[in-house]
N, C-alpha and C positions, 0 to 999 in steps of 0.2 A: 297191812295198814301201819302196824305199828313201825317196820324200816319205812316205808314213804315220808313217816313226816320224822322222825330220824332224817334221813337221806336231804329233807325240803332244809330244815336246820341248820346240817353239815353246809349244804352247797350255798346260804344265804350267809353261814358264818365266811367260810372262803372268800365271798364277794366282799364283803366286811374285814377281812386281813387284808385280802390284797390291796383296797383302798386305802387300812391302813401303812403298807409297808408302802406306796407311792406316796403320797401323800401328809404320814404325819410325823412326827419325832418318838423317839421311841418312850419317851413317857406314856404319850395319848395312846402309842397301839399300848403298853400294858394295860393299859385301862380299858382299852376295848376289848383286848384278848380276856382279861376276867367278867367281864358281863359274857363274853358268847360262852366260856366255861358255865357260868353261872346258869344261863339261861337255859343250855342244853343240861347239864344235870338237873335243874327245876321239870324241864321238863321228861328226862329219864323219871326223876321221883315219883311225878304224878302220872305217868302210864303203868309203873310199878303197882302204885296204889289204887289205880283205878281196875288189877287185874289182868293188863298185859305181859304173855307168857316174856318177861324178860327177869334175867336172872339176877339177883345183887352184883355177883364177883361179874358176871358180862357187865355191868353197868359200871363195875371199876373199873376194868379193864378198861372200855370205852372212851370212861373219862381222862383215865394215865392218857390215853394214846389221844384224844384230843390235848389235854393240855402240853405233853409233848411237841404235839404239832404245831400249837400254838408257840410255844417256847422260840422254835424255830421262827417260824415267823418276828416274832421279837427281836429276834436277833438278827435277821434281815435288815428287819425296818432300822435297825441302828446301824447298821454299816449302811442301809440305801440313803438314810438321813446325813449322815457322815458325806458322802458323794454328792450331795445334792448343796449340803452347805459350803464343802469344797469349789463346788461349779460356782454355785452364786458370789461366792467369795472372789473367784478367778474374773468371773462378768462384770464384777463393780473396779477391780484394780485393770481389768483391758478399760475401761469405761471411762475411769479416770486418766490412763495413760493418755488415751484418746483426747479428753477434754486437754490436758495439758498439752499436747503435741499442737493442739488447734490452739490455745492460748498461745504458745510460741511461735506457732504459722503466724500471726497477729501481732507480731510484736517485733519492735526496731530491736537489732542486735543490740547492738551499743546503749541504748538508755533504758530500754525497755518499754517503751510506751508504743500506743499502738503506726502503724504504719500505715505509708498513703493509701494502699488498697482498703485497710482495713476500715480510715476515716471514710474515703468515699463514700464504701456502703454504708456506715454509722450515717454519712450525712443524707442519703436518698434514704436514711428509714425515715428518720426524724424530722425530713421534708414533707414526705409522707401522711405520715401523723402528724404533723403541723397542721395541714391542706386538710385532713381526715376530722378530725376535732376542734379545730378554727382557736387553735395554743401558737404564743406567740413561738420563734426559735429565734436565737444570736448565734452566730459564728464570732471568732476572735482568728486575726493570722498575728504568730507573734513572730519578731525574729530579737535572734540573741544577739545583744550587742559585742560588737568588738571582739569576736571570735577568733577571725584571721588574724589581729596583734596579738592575742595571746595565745596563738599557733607559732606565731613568727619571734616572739618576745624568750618562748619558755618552751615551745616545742608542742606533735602535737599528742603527747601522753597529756600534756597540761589541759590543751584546749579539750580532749575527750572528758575528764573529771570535769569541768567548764560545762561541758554538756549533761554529765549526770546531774551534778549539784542544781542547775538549771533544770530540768526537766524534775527531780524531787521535789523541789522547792515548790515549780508553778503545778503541779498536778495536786499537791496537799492543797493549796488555796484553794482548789476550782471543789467541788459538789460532787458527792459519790454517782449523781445522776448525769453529770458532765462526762463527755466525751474528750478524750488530750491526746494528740500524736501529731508523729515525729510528718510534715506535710513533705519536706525533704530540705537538705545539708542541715544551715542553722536554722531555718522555719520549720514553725511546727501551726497547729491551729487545733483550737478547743472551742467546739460544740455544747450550747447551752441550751437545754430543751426548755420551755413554758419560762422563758423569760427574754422581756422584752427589751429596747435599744438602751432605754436607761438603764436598769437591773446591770444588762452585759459592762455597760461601762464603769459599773460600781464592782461587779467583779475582776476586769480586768484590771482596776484599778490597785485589788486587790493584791492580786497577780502579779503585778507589777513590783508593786511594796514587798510582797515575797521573795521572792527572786533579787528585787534591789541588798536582800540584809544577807545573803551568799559572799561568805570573803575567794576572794581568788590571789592568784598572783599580783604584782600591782605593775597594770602598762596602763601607759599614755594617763598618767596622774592617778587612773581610778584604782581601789582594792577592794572592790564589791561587783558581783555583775550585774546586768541592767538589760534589760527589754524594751523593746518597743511592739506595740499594738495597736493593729488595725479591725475596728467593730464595726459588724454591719446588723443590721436586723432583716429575717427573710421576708419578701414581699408575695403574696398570693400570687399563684402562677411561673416564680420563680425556679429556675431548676439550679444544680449545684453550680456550674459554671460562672453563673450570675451571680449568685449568693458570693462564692469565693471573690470573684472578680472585683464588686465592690469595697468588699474586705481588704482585698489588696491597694486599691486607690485609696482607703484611710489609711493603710501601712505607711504607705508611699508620700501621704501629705505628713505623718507621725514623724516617717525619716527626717523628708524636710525642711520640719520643726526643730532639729535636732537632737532627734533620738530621748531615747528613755521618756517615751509621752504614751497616751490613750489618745486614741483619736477614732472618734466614730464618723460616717457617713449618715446624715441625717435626711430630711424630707427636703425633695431637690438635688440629692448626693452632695448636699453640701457640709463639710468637714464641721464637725463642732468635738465637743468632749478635751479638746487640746490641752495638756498641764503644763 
């Protein structure tokens, strides 16, 4: 009787180390290893006291060779813990590698903002949940003015800083919730989620005055660079094709205005917003 529950003790303490050598830091298993010491010499005392044939010096012995074995345990559980915080350690920096490798799939070599594949899908989510929650979205198509002269004027290491300083300038104006990328050469185009035709053309407005205060080289009189933008607002039912497309006919009326303008497509697709 008395080994049985002995023996019940032993094998319930084991089930209790090994949980803790998977599972905890080696602090917690000391702590658990001295309650199962605890509990099994509590209860060596009281079968002692109660008159079971067990002997004191067997019941030291017992307890050395449990806490021993505990010990060990211990010292598992700190090198398993060790391995374990090693791994998770290894899963969060592949994790991140990862996140960054897909941040750079997404991104224009040269300026860094995101690229045409990347806006597409930006723009059929945002479409999406436009259509899903009945929030208005604007699109903007901007192009950089006068690129090609200060490619031809200054070369084109000139014209690529042209593009960065251009693409820093109009990405701080737009809204951490705003979408900016490179649409391709000098156009780019930025997505403006839960905001409507006016709103857009108060940001691109904005946009615009950004990018206007960038000094550059100086061709063809000017020594600041300058944009031009084409605003549309998405119509329900719309898919991106349409959306961009009318974007592009406010571009296109912005150009023929003579550049560095806003120019929205309004109700009718008729051009207003003009500076």
């Amino acid at each position: 009787m008395p080994a049985a529950i002995l023996c019940a003790i032993l094998l319930l303490s084991l089930a209790a180390m090994l949980y803790g050598l998977l599972r905890l830091d080696r602090t917690r298993t000391v702590i658990l290893a001295g309650v199962v010491l605890v509990v099994y010499g509590t209860v060596l005392y009281m079968m002692i006291d109660a008159g079971y044939p067990i002997g004191v010096a067997t019941a030291w012995t017992q307890l050395a060779a449990l806490a021993l074995a505990l010990g060990g345990f211990v010292y598992a559980s700190g090198l398993a813990h060790g391995q374990r915080e090693r791994l998770a350690e290894s899963r969060r920096q592949l994790h991140d590698l990862q996140l960054d490798a897909d941040a750079r799939a997404s991104r224009d070599t040269l300026t860094g903002v995101y690229h045409h594949r990347h806006l597409m899908e930006a723009l059929e989510r945002e479409i999406a949940r436009a259509e899903r929650i009945g929030k208005p979205l604007s699109i903007a198509r901007v192009d950089l003015d006068w690129l090609g002269s200060i490619n031809q004027a200054h070369g084109p290491a000139a014209g690529d800083v042209a593009l960065k300083r251009f693409t820093i300038a109009a990405a701080e104006a737009l809204r951490d919730v705003d979408v900016f990328g490179r649409y391709g050469g000098k156009e780019f185009l930025a997505l403006m989620p839960d905001t409507d035709l006016k709103g857009a053309v108060i940001a691109a407005e904005r946009l615009r005055a950004a990018v206007g205060r960038e000094p550059v080289p100086e061709v063809r009189g000017k020594r600041h660079l300058s944009c031009t933008l084409g605003v549309a607002e998405h119509r329900k039912g719309e898919n991106t094709r349409l959306v961009i497309g009318r974007a592009e006919s406010a571009l296109n009326f912005a150009k023929a205005a003579g550049r560095d303008k806003v120019v929205a497509l309004g109700p009718g697709d008729k051009p207003i917003g003009a500076t």
